[in-house]
N, C-alpha and C positions, 0 to 999 in steps of 0.2 A: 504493500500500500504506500509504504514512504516512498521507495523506488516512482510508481506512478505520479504521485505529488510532484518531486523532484522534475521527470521527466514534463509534468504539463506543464508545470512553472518557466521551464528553459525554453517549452519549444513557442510559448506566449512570450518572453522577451525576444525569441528569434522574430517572430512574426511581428511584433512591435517595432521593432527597433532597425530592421533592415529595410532597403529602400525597394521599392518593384525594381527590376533594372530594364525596365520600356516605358517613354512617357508618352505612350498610347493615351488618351485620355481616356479618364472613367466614366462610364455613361450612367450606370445605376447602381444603387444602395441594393445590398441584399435583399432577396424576397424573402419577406416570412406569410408563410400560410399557417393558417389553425391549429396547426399541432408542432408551432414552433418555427423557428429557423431552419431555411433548408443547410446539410451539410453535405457537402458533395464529396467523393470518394478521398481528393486531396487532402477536403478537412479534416479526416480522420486519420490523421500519421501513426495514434499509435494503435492501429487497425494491421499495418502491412510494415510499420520499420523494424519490428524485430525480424521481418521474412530477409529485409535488404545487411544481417549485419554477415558480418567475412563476406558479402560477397562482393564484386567487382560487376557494377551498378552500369544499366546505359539507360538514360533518358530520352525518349520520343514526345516531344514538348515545344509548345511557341510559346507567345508573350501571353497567354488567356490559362498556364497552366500555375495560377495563384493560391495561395492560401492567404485569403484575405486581402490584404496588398503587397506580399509578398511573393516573389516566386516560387517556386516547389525547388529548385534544384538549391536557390541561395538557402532554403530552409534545409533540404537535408544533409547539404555540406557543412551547414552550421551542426550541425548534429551529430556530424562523422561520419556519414555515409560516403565510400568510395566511387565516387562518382568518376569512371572512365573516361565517359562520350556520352556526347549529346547530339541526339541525332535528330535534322530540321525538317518540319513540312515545307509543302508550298507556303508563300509569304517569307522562310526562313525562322529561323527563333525568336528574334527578336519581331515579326511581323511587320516588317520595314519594307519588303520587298513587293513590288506591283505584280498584279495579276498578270500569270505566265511568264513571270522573270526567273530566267533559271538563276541558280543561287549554288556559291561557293562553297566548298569545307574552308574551315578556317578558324580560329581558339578563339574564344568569348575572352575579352579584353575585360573584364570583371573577374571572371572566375578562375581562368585558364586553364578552361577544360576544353579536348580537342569538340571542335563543332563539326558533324557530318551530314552535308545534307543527302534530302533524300527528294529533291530537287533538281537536280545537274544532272550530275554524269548518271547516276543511277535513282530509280524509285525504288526500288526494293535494296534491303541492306544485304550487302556482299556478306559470304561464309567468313571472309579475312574479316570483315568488320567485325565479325561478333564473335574472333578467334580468342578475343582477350576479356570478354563480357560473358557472367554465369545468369543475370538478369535485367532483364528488359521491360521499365513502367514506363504504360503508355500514360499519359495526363493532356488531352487536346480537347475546345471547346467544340463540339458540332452543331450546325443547326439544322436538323432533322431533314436534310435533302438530299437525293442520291447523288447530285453532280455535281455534291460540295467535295474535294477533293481531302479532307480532313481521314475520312471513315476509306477511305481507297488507300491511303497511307498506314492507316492500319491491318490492311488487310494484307501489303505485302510485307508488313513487319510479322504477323503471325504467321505466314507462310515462312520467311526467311527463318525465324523461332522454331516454327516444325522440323524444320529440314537441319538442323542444329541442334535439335533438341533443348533450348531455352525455355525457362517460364518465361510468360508476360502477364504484369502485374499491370488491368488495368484500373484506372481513380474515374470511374463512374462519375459524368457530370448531367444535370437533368436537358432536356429537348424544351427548346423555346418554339418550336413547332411539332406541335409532337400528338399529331394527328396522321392520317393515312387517307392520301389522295391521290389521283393521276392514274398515269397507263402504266404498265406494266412494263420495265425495258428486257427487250427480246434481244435475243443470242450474239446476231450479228451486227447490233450495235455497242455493242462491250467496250468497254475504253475505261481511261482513267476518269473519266467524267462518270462513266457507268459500269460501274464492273459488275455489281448484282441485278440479279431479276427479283429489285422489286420495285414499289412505284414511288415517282417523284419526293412525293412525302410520306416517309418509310415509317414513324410513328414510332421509332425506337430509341431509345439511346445507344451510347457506344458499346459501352457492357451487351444489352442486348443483343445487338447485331453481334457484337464477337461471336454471342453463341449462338445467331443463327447460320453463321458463313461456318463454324466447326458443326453443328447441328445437320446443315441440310449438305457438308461435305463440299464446301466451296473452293479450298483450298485445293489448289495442285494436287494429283494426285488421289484426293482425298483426304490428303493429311490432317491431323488434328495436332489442334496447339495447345500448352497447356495453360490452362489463363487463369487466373485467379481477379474476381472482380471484386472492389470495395465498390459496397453500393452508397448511393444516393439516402440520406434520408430525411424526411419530411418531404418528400416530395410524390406527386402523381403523376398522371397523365393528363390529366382535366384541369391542373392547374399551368395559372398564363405565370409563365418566367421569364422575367428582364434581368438579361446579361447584363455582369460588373463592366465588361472590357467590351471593344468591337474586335471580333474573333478575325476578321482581316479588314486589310485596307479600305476599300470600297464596300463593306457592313460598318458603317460608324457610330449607327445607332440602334436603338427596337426595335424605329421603323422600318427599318431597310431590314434590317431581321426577320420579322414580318410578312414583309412584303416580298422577298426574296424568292420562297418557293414557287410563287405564281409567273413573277417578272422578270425571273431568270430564263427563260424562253427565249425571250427577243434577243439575245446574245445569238441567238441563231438567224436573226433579221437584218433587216437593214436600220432598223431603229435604235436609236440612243437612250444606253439607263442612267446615261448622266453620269458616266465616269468621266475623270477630267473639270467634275464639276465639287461645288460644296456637298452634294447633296446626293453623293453616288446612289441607282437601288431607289431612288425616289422620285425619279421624273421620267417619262418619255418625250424621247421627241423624236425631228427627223430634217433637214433642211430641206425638204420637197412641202411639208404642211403646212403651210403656209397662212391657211385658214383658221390654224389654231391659238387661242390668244397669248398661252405661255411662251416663254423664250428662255433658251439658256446655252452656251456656247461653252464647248469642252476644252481644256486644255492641256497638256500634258504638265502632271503632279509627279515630281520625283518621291520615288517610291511610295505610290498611289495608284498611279495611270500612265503610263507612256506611250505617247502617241494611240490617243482614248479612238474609237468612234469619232469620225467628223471633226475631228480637231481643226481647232477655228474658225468653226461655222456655227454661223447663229443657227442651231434647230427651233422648230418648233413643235407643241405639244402638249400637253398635260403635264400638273403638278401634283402630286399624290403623296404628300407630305403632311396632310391633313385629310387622309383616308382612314378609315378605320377595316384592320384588315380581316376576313372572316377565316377561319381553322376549315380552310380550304384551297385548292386549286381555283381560283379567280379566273375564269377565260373571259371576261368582258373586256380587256385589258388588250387580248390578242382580237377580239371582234372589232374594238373600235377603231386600233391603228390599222387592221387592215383594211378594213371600209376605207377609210380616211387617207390612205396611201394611192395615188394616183399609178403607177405601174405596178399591177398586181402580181406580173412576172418575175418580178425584181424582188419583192420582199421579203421571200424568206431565201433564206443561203444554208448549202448543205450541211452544217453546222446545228441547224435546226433539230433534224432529226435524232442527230446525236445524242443531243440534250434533250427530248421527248423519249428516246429508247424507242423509238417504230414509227415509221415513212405515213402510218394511218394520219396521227392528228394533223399533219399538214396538210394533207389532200380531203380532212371530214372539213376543214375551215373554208377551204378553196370551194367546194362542193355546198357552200353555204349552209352547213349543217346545224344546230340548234345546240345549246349549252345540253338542254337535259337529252339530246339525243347521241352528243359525245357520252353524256359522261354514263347513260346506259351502255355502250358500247366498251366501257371500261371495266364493266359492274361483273362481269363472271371472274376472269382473271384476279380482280381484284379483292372480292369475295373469298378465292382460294388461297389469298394473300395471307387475309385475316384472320382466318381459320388456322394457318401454319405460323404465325404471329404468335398466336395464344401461348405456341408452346415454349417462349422463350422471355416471355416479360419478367420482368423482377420488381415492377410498379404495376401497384392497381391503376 
């Protein structure tokens, strides 16, 4: 018992006392719902630090893997955790890095621990990388989408962990979307944008997911990884959670958190989400609409946006920064700018389908097909989703 005292007391001065080391800014205070504060798997260190002592520790981690306003690696190096390598999503570690910027290995000038990314030269970490590593905590914020690159980086870190034979110890953080929408992505659209067949918004956390890609035998092979999850606790599924941090560059806020699942489509069009802008994720536009009253003109933001959409063109469009967004797949969104787009040949870019996971919904829109008559064309597949879902939740 005194041992435990000691230990909360030291790891509350770590956390007090050490600075984040990203000045990302902070967008929201903790949520508490009803039955308390949520605490996400990182908050609970002494849950998983007796797992990490003798061993020779790698962290898969960016700027969103806090304990409080601290970061997880500064907190367990304070604590004596052998901390190896650090190994980077997309964005990089510190989440400084623009959308599709490949990113260096290179030592964190704070801690001077090797940084590897998993960005550049390779997404999946090499056998050599994890020749000198006995385990692997994953800690990344996701928001519940399949073509967030976040949950794709942990899938080749479990597979690389199989084929190695490593634990991986994941810190369970809750879905700020975390509902189940969209089509289903099909086989030969597979990519790093999409690597499972399930829909747009997959309704799971990252915990979750781990066990449904070992579950439903996703991994190469069929290999199985061995995981161990610290869960979430005070937290559900039905409860709305606003992120401390913006999990990347262009998500800055709720809103664009939000809004993300629906509007991250148009990445496949010709239309602008307003990267390059304040307000990335919260605006459309297009410089052909001319008829629309908004305006806003993209720029290239070092390590933000480089060379955004339409850079240096006034688009025009809609503001959606005082929308309120529904615990859904939104297609009004793709109905209005395509109406509204004067060459209808031009507007979506092969890109599109990718990010949708199937050639269908761009040709059900072109075909002027009706919102409830898409999303009944989604309802079987999607259905068997739900059903196979069940088996792997860890939140009511």
């Amino acid at each position: 018992m005194i041992r435990l005292l000691v230990f909360g007391f030291f790891l509350f001065f770590v956390v007090a006392c050490k600075a984040p080391p990203t000045k990302r800014q902070q967008i929201a205070p903790p949520v508490k719902t009803v039955d308390g504060q949520v605490k996400t798997g990182a908050d609970q260190v002494e849950n998983f630090y007796k797992t990490l002592a003798g061993k020779r520790v790698a962290l898969v981690v960016n700027h969103t893997s806090l304990i409080g306003k601290t970061h997880l690696a500064d907190s367990l190096k304070a604590l004596g955790a052998n901390i190896v390598k650090i190994f980077g999503p997309e964005h990089g570690f510190r989440g400084n890095a623009a959308d599709g910027e490949l990113v260096n290995d290179s030592v964190d000038m704070r801690t001077g621990i090797a940084l590897v990314s998993l960005y550049g030269k390779n997404k999946k970490p090499t056998q050599q990388q994890l020749e000198n590593v006995d385990l692997v905590v994953f800690d990344i914020q996701d928001v519940g989408t399949r073509f967030y690159t976040y949950i794709s980086t942990m899938h080749y870190v479990m597979e690389a962990c199989a084929e190695a034979r490593k634990k991986v110890i994941i810190l369970d953080r809750p879905n700020p979307n975390a509902f189940v929408d969209g089509p289903i992505n099909e086989k030969p659209f597979q990519s790093f944008v999409a690597m499972h067949p399930i829909p747009i918004a997959h309704g799971l956390t990252v915990g979750e997911l781990a066990q449904m890609i070992n579950g439903e035998g996703w991994l190469t092979n069929k290999l199985q990884c061995d995981i161990e999850i610290i869960h979430v606790k005070n937290w559900k599924h039905a409860d709305d959670f606003a992120l401390p941090v913006g999990p990347s560059p262009n998500l800055p806020n709720n809103q664009a958190i939000k809004l993300y699942p629906s509007i991250c489509l148009f990445e496949g069009t010709v239309i602008s989400l307003g990267r390059g802008t304040p307000f990335p994720f919260q605006v459309l536009g297009n410089p052909e609409l001319k008829n629309m009253p908004f305006t806003f003109t993209p720029v290239t933001i070092k390590g933000v946006s480089v060379k955004p959409p339409h850079e240096n063109k006034v688009c025009y469009g809609i503001d959606l920064r005082a929308e309120k967004p529904e615990r859904k797949i939104n297609l009004n969104y793709l109905f209005t700018m395509y109406t509204a787009y004067p060459d209808k040949d031009k507007f979506f870019i092969p890109y599109f389908d990718i990010l949708a996971g199937t050639p269908v919904l761009k040709q059900q829109i072109k075909d002027g097909l009706t919102e409830e008559q898409i999303r009944a064309s989604w309802e079987p597949k999607l259905g068997q989703y739900k059903e196979m879902r069940k088996k792997y939740l860890l939140y009511p």
